[in-house]
N, C-alpha and C positions, 0 to 999 in steps of 0.2 A: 576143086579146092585140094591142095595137098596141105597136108599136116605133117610134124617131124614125128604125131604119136598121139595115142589114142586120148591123153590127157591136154594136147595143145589146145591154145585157146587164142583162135585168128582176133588179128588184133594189126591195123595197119602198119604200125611202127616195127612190125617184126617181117612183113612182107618183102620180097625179092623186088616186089615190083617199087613200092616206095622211093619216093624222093625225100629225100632229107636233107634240110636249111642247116645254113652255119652259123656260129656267133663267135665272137673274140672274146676269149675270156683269159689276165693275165697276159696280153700280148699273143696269144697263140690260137688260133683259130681250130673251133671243135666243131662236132659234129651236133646238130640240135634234133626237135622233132619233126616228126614229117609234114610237108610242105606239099606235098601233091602226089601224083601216080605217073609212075614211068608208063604205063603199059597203055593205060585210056585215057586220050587226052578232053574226053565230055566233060563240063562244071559236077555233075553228081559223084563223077570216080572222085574230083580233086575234092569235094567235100566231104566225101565219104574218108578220104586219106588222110584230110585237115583234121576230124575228127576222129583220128585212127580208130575206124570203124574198118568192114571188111566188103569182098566182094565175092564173087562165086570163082574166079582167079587168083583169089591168094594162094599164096607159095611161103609156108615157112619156110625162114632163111638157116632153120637148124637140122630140114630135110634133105635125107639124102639124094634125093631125086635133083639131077640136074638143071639147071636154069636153061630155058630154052631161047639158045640168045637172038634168036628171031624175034622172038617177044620181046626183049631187051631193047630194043630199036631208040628208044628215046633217052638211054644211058650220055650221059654226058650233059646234058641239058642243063 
């Protein structure tokens, strides 16, 4: 698990690995909440995601510690 700090509090919606849905709001298509896990494609990670809950992988995205883009693999999806 990397955290950005000793006060973070994992939480999927903030994860590296996170997939996140979109909605049209105003004609203009935004960013919603998470939708599943890039990293693990099992039903438990995407449920675990669905209800931004966390895993023993999470990556806050406000740490400095680099995304390992090997892990990244299902980016695009």
């Amino acid at each position: 698990m990397i955290l950005c700090g000793k006060d973070c509090t994992p939480c999927c919606d903030f994860c590296t690995h996170v997939k996140h849905g979109t909605v049209v709001v105003d004609g203009k298509r935004v960013t919603s909440g998470p939708v599943g896990c890039k990293l693990h494609k099992d039903k438990e990670h995407q449920d675990v995601a669905v209800t931004c809950g966390y895993c023993d992988d999470f990556h806050c995205f406000q740490s400095l510690v680099p995304v390992d883009r090997e892990m990244q693999e299902g980016d695009g999806e």
